[in-house]
C-alpha positions in Angstrom: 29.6 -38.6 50.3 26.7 -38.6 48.2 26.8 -39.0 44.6 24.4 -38.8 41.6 20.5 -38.8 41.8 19.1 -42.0 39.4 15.5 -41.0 39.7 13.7 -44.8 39.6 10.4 -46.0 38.9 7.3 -43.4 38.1 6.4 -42.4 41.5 8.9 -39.7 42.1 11.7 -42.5 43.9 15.0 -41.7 43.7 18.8 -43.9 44.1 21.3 -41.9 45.6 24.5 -42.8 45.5 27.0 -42.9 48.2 30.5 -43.9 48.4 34.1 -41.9 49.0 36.0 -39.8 47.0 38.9 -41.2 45.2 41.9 -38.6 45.9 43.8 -40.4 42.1 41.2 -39.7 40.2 39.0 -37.3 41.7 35.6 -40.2 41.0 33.0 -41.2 43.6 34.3 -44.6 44.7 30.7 -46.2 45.0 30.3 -48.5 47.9 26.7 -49.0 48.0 23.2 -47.0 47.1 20.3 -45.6 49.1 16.7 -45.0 48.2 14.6 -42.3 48.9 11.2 -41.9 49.1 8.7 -39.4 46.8 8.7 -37.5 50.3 12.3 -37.1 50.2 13.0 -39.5 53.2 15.2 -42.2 52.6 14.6 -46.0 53.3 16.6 -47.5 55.7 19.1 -49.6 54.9 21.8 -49.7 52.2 21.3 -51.2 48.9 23.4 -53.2 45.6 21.8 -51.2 42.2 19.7 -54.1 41.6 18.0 -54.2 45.2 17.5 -50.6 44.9 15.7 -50.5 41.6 13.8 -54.1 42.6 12.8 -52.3 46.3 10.9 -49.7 44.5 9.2 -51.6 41.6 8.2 -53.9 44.0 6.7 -50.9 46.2 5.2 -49.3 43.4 3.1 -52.4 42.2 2.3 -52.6 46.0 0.6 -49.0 45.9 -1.1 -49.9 42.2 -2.6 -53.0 43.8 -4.1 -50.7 46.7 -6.3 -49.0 44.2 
């Protein structure tokens, strides 16, 4: 299941949370987080907050350096 939206970085990147329903207290049990692109698509792979949030700032200075 799919929790929350963290919108990340200045880009338009977003963390999406994703974990299972907890039937005791009706909470997204969090077991990992995904990141999608500014086009919507997600990145493959699963992701700890910290990677998540690292994976886009470090692809966001990649596109500044481009210009």
């Amino acid at each position: 299941m799919i929790g929350n939206p963290i919108p990340w970085g200045s880009g338009g990147w977003v963390i999406l949370e994703e974990g299972d329903l907890n039937p005791r207290t009706l909470q997204l049990d969090v077991r990992h987080y995904l990141v999608a692109r500014p086009s919507g698509d997600t990145v493959e792979g699963t992701f700890t907050l910290e990677q998540a949030k690292a994976y886009i700032l470090a692809h966001e200075r990649k596109g500044l350096q481009k210009e």
